[in-house]
C-alpha positions as a printed NumPy array, in Angstrom:
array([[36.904, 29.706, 38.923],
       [35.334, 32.743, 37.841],
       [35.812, 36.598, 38.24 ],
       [34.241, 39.895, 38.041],
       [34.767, 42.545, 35.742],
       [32.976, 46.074, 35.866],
       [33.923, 48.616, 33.529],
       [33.014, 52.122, 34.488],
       [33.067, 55.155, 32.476],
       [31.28 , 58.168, 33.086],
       [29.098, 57.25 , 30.822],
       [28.223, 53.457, 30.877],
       [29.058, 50.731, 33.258],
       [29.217, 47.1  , 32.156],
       [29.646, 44.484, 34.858],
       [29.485, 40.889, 33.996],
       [31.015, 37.49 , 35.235],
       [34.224, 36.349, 33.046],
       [35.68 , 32.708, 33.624],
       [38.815, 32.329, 35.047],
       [41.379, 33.243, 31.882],
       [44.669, 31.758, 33.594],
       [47.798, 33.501, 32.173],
       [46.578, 35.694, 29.728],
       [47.373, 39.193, 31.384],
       [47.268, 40.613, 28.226],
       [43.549, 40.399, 26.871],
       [40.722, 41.691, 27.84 ],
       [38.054, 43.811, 27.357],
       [37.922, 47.306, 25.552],
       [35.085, 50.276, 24.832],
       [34.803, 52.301, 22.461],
       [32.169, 55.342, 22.09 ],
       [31.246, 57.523, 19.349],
       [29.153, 57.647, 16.128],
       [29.324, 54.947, 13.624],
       [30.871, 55.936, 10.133],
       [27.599, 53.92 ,  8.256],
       [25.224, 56.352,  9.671],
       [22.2  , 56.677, 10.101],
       [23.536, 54.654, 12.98 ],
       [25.068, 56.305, 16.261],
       [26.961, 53.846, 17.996],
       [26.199, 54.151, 22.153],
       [29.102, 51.395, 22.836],
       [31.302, 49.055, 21.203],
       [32.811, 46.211, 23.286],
       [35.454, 44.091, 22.391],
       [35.758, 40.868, 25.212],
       [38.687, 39.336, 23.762],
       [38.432, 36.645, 27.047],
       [35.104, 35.536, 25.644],
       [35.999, 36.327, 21.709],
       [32.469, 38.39 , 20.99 ],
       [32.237, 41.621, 20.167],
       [28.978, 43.822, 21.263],
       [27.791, 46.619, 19.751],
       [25.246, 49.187, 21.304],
       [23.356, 51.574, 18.795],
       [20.39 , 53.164, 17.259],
       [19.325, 54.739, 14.516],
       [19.881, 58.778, 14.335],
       [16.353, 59.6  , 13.454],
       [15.332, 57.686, 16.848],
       [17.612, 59.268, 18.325],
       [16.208, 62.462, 17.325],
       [13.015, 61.797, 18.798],
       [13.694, 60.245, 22.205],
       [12.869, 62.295, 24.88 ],
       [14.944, 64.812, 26.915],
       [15.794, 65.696, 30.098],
       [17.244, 68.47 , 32.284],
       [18.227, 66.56 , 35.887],
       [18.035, 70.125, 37.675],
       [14.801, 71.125, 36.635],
       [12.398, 67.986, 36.323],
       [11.929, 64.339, 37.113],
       [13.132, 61.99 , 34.669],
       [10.465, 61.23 , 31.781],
       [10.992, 57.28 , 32.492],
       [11.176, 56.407, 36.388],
       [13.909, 53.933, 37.56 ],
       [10.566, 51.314, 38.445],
       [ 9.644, 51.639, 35.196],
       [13.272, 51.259, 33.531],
       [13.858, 48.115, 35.775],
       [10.103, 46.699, 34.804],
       [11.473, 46.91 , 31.053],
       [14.855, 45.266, 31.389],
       [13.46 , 42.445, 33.382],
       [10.681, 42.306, 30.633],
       [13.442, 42.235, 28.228],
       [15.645, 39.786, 30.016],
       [12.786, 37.098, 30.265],
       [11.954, 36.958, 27.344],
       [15.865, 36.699, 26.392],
       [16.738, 34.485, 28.708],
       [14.003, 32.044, 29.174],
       [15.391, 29.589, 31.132],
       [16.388, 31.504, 33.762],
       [14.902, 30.724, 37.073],
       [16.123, 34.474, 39.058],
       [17.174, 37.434, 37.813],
       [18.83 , 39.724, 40.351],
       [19.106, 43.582, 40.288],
       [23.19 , 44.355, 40.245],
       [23.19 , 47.851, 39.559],
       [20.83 , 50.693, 38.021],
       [22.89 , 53.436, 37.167],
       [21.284, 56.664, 35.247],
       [23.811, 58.464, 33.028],
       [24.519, 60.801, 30.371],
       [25.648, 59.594, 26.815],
       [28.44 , 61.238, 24.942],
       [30.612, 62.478, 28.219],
       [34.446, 62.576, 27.981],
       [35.764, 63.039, 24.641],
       [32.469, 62.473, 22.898],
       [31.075, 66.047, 23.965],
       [31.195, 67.205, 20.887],
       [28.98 , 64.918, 19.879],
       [25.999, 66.774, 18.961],
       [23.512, 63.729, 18.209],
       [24.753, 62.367, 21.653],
       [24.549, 65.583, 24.065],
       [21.079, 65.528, 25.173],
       [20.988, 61.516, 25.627],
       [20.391, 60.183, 28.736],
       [19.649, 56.446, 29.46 ],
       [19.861, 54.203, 32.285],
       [22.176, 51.057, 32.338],
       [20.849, 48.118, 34.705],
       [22.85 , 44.853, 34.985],
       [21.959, 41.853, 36.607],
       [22.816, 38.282, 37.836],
       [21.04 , 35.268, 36.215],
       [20.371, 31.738, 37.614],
       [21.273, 29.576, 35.857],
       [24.045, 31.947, 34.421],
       [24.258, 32.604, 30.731],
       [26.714, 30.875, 28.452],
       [30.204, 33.087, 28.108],
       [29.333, 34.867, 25.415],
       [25.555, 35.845, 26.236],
       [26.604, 37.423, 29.945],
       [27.388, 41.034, 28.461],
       [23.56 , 40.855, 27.451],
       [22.222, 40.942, 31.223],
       [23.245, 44.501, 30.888],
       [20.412, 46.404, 29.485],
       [20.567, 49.742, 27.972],
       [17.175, 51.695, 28.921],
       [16.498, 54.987, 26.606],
       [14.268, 57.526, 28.28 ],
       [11.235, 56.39 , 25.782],
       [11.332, 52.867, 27.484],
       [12.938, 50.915, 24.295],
       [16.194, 48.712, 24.754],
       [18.904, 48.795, 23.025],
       [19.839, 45.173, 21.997],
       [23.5  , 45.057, 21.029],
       [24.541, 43.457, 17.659],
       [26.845, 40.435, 18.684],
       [29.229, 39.205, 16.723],
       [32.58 , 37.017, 17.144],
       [35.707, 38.892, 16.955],
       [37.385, 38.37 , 14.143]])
């Protein structure tokens, strides 16, 4: 049997397809946000999926950072359109994911980095990027499911998360 989960924070949602976990109330997922202590890397999310034992981490390097694009919601259009944003992460997931007969649209979700406690944040406050998830036929192994959600920066580059088994 398998379940849903969708974690949703102001400033990233993740949804993906778990397997059924039984009794174990306990575990599960966690997020963390904020900048990594190795910089030049700023870490956008770090998830912890202790039903599927990999950990995923989202970031990019400060000087890109610097340069991507900006945006004021009240006063202009987005520099990247949601077509366009959708055109990349099905791009991306293809050529991920090459076996997969249908990729379907979940959500597309456009939304400030850095919110909450991470205001302060000065290398996050202007960041805005657009998270679309999807559904995959055949579906992913366990571990590769977090990956049909794509992080889209405003310059039209993914983020690809570094995966790694929790240890």
């Amino acid at each position: 049997m398998k379940s849903s989960l969708v974690v949703t924070f102001s400033f990233l949602t993740l949804s993906f397809s778990l397997p059924s976990c039984g009794d174990e109330k306990d575990k599960g997922s966690e997020i963390r946000m904020g900048v990594d202590d190795t910089a030049p890397m700023v870490v956008l999310s770090d998830l912890k999926d202790y039903i599927t034992g990999y950990r995923y981490v989202w970031k990019i390097d400060s000087a890109k950072l610097a340069n991507l694009p900006t945006w004021e919601p009240t006063k202009e259009e987005p520099p990247l359109s949601p077509h366009k944003a959708v055109s990349v992460a099905m791009e991306h997931l293809g050529k991920s994911f090459p076996g997969t007969t249908n990729l379907t649209i979940y959500s597309v979700s456009m939304s400030k980095q850095g919110t909450g406690s991470d205001t302060n944040l000065r290398e996050l406050s202007a960041l805005w990027a657009y998270q679309i998830s999807f559904t995959a036929t055949p579906e992913p192994k366990p571990q590769n499911r977090a990956l049909l959600n794509v992080l889209v920066l405003l310059d039209g580059s993914i983020v690809i998360p570094e995966v790694s088994p929790l240890r």
